[in-house]
C-alpha positions as CSV (number, residue, x, y, z in Angstrom):
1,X,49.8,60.1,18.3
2,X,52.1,60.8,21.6
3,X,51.3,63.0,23.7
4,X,53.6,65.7,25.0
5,X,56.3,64.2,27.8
6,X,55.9,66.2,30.7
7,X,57.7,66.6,34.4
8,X,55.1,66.9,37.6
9,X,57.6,68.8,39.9
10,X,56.6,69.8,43.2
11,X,55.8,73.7,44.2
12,X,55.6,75.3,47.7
13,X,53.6,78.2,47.6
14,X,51.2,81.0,49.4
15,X,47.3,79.9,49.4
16,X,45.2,82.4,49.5
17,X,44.3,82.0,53.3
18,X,47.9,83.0,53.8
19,X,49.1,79.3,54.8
20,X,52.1,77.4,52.6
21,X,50.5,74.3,51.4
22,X,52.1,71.8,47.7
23,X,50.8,71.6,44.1
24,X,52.2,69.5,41.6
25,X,52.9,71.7,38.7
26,X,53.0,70.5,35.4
27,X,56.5,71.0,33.2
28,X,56.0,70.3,29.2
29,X,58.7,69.0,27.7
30,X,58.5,71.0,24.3
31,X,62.6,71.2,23.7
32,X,65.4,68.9,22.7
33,X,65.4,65.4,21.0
34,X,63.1,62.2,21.3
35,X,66.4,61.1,23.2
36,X,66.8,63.8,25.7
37,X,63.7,65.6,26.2
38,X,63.8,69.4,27.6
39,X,61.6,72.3,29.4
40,X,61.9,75.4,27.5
41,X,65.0,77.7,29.2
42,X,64.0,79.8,32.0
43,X,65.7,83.0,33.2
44,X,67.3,82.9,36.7
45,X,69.3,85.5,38.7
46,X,71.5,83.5,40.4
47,X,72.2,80.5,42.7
48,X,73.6,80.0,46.1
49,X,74.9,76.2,47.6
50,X,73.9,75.5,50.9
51,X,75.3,73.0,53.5
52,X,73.6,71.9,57.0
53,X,75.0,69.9,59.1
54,X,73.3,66.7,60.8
55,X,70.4,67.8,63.3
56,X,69.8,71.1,61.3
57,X,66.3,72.3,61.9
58,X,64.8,75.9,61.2
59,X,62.0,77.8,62.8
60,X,58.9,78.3,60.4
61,X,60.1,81.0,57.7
62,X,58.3,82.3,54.3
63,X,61.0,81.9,51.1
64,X,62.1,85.5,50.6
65,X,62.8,85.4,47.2
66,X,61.2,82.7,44.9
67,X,63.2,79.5,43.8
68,X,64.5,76.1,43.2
69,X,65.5,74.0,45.7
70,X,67.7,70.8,44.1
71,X,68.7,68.5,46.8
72,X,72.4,67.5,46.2
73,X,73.4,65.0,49.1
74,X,71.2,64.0,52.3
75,X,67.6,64.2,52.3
76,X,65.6,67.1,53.7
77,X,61.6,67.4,55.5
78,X,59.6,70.6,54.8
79,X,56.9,70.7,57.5
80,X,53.8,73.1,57.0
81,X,51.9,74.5,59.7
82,X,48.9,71.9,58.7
83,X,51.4,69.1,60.4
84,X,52.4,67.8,57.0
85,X,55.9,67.4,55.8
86,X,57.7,66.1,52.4
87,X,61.0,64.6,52.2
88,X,63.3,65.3,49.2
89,X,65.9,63.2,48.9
90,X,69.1,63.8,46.6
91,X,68.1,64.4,43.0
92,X,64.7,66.0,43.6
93,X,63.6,69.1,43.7
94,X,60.7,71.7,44.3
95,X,60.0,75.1,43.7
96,X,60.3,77.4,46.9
97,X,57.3,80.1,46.3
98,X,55.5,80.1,49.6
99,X,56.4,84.0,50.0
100,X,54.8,86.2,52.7
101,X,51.1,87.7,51.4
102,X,51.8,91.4,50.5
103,X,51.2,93.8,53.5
104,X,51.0,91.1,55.6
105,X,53.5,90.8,59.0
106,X,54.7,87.1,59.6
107,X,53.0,85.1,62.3
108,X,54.3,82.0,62.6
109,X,51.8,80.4,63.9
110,X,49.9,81.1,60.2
111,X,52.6,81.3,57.7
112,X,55.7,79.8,55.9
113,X,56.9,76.2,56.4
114,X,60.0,74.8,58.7
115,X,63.2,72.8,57.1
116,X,65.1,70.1,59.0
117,X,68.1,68.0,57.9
118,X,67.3,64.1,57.4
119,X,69.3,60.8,58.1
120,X,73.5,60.5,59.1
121,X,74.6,62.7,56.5
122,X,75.1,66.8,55.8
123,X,72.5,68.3,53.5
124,X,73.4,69.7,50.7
125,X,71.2,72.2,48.1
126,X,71.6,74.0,45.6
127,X,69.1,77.1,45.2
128,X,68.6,78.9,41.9
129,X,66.7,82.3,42.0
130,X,64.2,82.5,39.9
């Protein structure tokens, strides 16, 4: 008997010592055909594009708003405050969940994550609100 196909997509999110850190998260693929295998449809509120230009690098930052991030062309880093980074090249994605603890005033030395632009060409994403 097979099992059920499933996705491991990567999530940046809150610990709960305040600091962003990555998870795999597991995504069943329950929907659609043998041939063309699908999650089950999730609600979103919206998406925005997003393009930065070569040399683009942000200050560390907590996600506002929970998301997707799809990266379209270029490649981009995510740096936590441990010193570890990912690289997402186009066609990956993660979820962006790393949102400030509640009551709690941003100190960048403790929280969020930093984004930087990769390689000779723009960055484009696509973000999609969960």
């Amino acid at each position: 008997m097979d099992s059920m196909p499933f996705l491991l997509l990567a999530e940046l999110y809150t610990d709960t010592d305040g600091r962003a850190k990555f998870r795999d998260i597991k995504t069943d693929l329950s929907e659609g055909s043998p041939a063309a295998r699908l999650s089950p449809l999730a609600q979103s509120s919206g998406h925005q594009f997003r393009m930065s230009p070569v040399g683009f690098k942000s200050n560390f930052h907590c996600t506002t708003t929970p998301q997707w991030l799809i990266v379209l062309q270029g490649a981009m880093e995510i740096g936590l405050q441990d010193g570890s980074s990912r690289i997402f090249k186009a066609g990956q994605s993660f979820y962006s969940n790393d949102t400030l603890p509640p009551g709690a005033e941003f100190d960048a030395q403790l929280h969020g994550h930093w984004s930087r632009q990769v390689g000779d060409e723009p960055l484009v994403t696509m973000f999609v609100r969960a």
